[in-house]
C-alpha positions in Angstrom: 98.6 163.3 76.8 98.5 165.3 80.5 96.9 168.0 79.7 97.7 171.5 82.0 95.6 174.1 83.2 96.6 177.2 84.5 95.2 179.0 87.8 92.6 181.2 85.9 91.4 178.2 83.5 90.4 176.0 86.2 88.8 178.9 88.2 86.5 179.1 85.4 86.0 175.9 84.1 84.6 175.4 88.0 83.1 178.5 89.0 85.4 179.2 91.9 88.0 182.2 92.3 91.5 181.7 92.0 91.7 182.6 96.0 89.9 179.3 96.1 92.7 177.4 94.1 95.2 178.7 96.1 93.3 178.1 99.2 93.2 174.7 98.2 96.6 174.2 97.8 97.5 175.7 101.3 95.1 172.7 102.4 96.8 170.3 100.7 94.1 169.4 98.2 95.9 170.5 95.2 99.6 170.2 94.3 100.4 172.2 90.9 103.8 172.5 89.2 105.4 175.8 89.0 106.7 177.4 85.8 108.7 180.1 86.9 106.1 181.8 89.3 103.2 180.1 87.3 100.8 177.6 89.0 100.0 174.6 86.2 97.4 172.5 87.5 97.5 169.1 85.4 94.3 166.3 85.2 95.1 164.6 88.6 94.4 168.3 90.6 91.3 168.8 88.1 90.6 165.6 89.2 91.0 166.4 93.1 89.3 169.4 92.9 86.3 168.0 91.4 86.1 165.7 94.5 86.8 168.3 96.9 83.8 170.8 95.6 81.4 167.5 95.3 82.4 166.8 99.1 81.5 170.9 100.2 78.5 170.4 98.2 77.6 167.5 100.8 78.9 169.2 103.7 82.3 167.8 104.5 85.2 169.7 105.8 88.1 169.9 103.3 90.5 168.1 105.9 87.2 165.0 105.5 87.8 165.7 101.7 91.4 165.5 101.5 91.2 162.7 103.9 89.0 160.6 101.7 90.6 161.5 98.6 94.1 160.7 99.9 93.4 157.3 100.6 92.9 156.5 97.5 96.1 154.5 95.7 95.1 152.6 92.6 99.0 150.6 93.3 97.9 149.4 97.0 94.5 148.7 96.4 92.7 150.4 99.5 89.4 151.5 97.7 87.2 149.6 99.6 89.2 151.0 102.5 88.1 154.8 100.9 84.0 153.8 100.2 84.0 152.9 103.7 85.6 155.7 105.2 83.6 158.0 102.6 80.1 155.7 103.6 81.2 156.7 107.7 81.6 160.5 106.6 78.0 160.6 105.0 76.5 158.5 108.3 78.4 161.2 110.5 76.9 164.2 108.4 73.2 162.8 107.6 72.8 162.6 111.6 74.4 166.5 111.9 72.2 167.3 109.2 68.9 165.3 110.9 69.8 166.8 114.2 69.8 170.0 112.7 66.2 169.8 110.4 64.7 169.0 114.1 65.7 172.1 115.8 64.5 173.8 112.6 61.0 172.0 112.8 61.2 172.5 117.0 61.2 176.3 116.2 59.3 176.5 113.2 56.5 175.1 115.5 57.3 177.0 118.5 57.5 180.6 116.2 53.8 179.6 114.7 52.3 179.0 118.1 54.0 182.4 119.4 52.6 184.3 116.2 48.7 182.2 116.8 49.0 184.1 120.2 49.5 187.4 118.9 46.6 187.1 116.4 45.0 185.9 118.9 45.6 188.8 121.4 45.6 191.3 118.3 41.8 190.1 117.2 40.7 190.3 121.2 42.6 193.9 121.7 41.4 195.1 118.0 37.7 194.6 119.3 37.7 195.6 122.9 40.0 198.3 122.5 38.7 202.0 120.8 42.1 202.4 119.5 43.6 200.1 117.3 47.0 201.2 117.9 47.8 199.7 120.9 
């Protein structure tokens, strides 16, 4: 049995707002029924959704995550098609992601050689100087 979830259930059951859901949709991620003017989300946009917040957690865009998770088709048999693409995505974001820890470390270093200097000129000024506030 296809079990159905409405807009405020799901937002809950993941920890996301309903803007979210709805944001989703517009993107193309999720594709609920309507009852009346009632979203009803079934097991295969649970499903979607769980793989679209696991690929944010990682970094990827949602068009990356709706790319990836559209290529999968159980019928034509391209999964190895989707772990490759998917295996490409993580390459492409691990070197963003490197890239970005060096610049971190650059300045990190550069910020404790500027703040040695001012010790440095505080402790010379704090001893030569008869007033300590300048």
């Amino acid at each position: 049995m296809n079990r159905s979830y409405s807009i405020s259930e799901l937002a809950e059951e993941f920890e996301v707002t309903t803007r979210t859901l709805r944001f989703y949709e517009d993107k193309g991620i999720l594709s609920p029924q309507r009852k009346g003017t009632a979203r009803v989300y079934g097991e295969r946009d649970k499903v979607r959704l769980r793989l679209a917040l696991r690929g944010k957690r990682l970094g990827f865009s949602l068009d990356d995550c709706r790319e990836i998770i559209e290529m999968y088709d159980p019928i034509a048999g391209n999964k190895v098609r989707q772990l490759r693409r998917l295996q490409d995505k993580i390459r492409e974001h691990r070197q963003v992601l490197l890239s970005k820890r060096e610049d971190i470390d650059v300045t990190l270093k550069n910020m404790a050689e500027i703040e040695a200097l001012c010790e440095q000129h505080l402790a010379t000024n704090s001893i030569n100087s008869p007033d300590n506030n300048s």
